[in-house]
C-alpha positions in Angstrom: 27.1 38.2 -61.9 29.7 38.2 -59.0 29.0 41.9 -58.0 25.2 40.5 -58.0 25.8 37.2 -55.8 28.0 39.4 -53.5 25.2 42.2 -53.1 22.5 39.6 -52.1 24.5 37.3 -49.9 25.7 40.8 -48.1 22.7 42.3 -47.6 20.6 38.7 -46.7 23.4 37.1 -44.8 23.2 40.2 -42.2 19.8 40.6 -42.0 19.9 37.2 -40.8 22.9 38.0 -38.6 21.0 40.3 -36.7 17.9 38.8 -36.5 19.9 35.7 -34.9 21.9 38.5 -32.4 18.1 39.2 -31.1 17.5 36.1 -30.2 21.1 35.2 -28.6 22.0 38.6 -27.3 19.8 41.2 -27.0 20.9 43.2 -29.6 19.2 45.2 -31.8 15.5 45.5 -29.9 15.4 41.9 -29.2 14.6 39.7 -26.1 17.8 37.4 -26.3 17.3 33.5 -25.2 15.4 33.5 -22.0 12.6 36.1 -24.0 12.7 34.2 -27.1 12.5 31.0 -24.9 9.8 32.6 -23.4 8.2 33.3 -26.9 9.1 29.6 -28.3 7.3 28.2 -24.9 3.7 30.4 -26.4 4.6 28.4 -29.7 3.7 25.3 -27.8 7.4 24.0 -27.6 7.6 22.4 -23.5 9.9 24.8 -21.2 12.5 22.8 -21.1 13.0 22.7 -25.2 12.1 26.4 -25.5 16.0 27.4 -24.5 18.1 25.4 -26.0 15.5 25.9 -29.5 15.8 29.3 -28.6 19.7 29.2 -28.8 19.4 26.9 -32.0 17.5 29.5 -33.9 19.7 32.7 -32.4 23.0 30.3 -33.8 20.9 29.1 -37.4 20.1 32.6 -37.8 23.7 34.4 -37.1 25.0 31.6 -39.5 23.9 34.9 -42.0 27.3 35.9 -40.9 28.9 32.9 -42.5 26.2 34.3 -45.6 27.7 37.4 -45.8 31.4 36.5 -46.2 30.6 33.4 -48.2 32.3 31.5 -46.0 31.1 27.4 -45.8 28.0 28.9 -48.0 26.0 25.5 -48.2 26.1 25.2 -44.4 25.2 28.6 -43.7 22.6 28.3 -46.2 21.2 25.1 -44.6 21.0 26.9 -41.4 19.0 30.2 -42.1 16.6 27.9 -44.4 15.7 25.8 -41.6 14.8 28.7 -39.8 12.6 29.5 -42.1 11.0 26.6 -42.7 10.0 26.5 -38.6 9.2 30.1 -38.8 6.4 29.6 -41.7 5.6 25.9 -40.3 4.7 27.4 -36.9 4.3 30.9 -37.1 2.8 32.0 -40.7 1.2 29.4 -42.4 -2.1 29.9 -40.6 -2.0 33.7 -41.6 -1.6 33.0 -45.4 0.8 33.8 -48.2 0.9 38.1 -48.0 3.4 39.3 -45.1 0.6 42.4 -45.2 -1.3 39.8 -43.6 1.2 38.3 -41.0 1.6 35.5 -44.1 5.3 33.5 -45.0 5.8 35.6 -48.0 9.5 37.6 -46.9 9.8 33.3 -45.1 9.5 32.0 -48.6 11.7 34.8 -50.5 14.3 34.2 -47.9 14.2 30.3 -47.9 14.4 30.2 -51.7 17.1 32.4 -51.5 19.7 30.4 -49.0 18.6 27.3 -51.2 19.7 29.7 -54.6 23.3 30.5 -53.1 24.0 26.8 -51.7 22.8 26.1 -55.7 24.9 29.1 -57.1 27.8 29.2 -54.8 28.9 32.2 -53.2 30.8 34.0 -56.2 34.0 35.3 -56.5 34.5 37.5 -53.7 33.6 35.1 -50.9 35.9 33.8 -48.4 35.0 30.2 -50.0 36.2 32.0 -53.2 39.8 32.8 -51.7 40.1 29.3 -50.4 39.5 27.1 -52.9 36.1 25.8 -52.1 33.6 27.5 -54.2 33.7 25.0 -57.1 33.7 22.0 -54.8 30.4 23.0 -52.6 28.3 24.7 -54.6 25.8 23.2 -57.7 22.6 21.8 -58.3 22.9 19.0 -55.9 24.0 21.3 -53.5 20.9 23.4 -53.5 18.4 20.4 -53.5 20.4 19.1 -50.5 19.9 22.4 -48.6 16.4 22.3 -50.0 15.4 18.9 -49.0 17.4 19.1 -45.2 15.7 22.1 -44.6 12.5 20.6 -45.2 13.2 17.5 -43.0 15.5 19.8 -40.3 12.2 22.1 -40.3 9.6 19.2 -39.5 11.9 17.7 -36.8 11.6 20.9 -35.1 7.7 21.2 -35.3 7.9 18.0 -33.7 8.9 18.8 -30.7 5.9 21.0 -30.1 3.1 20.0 -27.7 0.0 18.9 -29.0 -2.3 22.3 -29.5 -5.4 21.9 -27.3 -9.1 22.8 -28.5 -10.1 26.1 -27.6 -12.5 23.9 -24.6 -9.6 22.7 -23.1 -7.4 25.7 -22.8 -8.3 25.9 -18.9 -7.2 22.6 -18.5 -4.4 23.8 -19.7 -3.8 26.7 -17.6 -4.5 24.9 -14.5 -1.5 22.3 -15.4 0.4 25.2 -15.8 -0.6 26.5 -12.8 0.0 23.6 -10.6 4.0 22.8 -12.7 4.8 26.5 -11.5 3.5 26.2 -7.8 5.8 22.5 -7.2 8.5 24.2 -9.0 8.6 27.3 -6.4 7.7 24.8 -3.8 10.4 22.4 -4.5 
């Protein structure tokens, strides 16, 4: 079972790693924080949330790091499930269940996975493992604690967006728009 916990926290934690070093540095074909900012801003969060959310989700995501070496596993666990709780809240939902379809399926495999190793624990060969603190933060109550904070992390963060316009008001819209970026340049 160890060899299996380690395979799966490896392989997850730096998937999430990277996709968190796209968002906060570039790397690895992404846009880093002012594109994902940029991105976040389309998502209906106001400009100036879209950075600092941006950063948020680059830091929740390269938590996968912590993931990987089963280091404060819980915590790490927490982080990248909140992620994905924003990402099928605001992004997938609307598309359905099938990723074919642009759907939260890999969301859901991935959320129910961080919420599995905060449950678990990291196994043997972790870093938690070598210090002590496997047995102490790791279990059942651990996992619905990740679970449930993800959940209420997640709708915190939906929160913040702007209320989505009817398609009837969407040049409304873009004329606001239009007028906050002409005083900014003029100011």
């Amino acid at each position: 079972m160890a060899y299996g916990i380690l395979f799966l926290r490896v392989v997850v934690g730096l998937l999430f790693f990277a996709h968190g070093a796209q968002k906060l540095f570039g790397w690895f074909g992404g846009h880093g924080p002012h594109g994902t900012a940029g991105f976040f801003h389309r998502l209906g969060f106001r400009r100036e949330h879209a950075l600092l959310l941006a950063l948020a989700a680059g830091a929740s995501e390269a938590a996968g790091l912590l993931l990987a070496l089963g280091l404060l596993t819980p915590f790490a666990a927490l982080a990248t499930a909140s992620v994905m709780v924003v990402a099928v809240g605001i992004v997938h939902r609307r598309n359905g269940l099938w990723s074919t379809e642009g759907g939260y399926e890999y969301n859901l495999v991935l959320w129910a996975v961080a919420i599995a190793l905060a449950a678990s624990g990291p196994g043997r060969f972790s870093l938690d493992a070598v210090l002590g603190w496997a047995g102490n933060i790791t279990g059942l109550w651990w996992g619905v604690g990740v679970m449930v904070a993800s959940l209420g992390g997640g709708a915190v963060v939906m929160a913040l967006r702007e209320p989505q316009l009817p398609a009837e008001d969407t040049d409304a819209a873009l004329t606001r728009e239009r007028e906050h970026e002409t005083q900014t340049i003029v100011s």
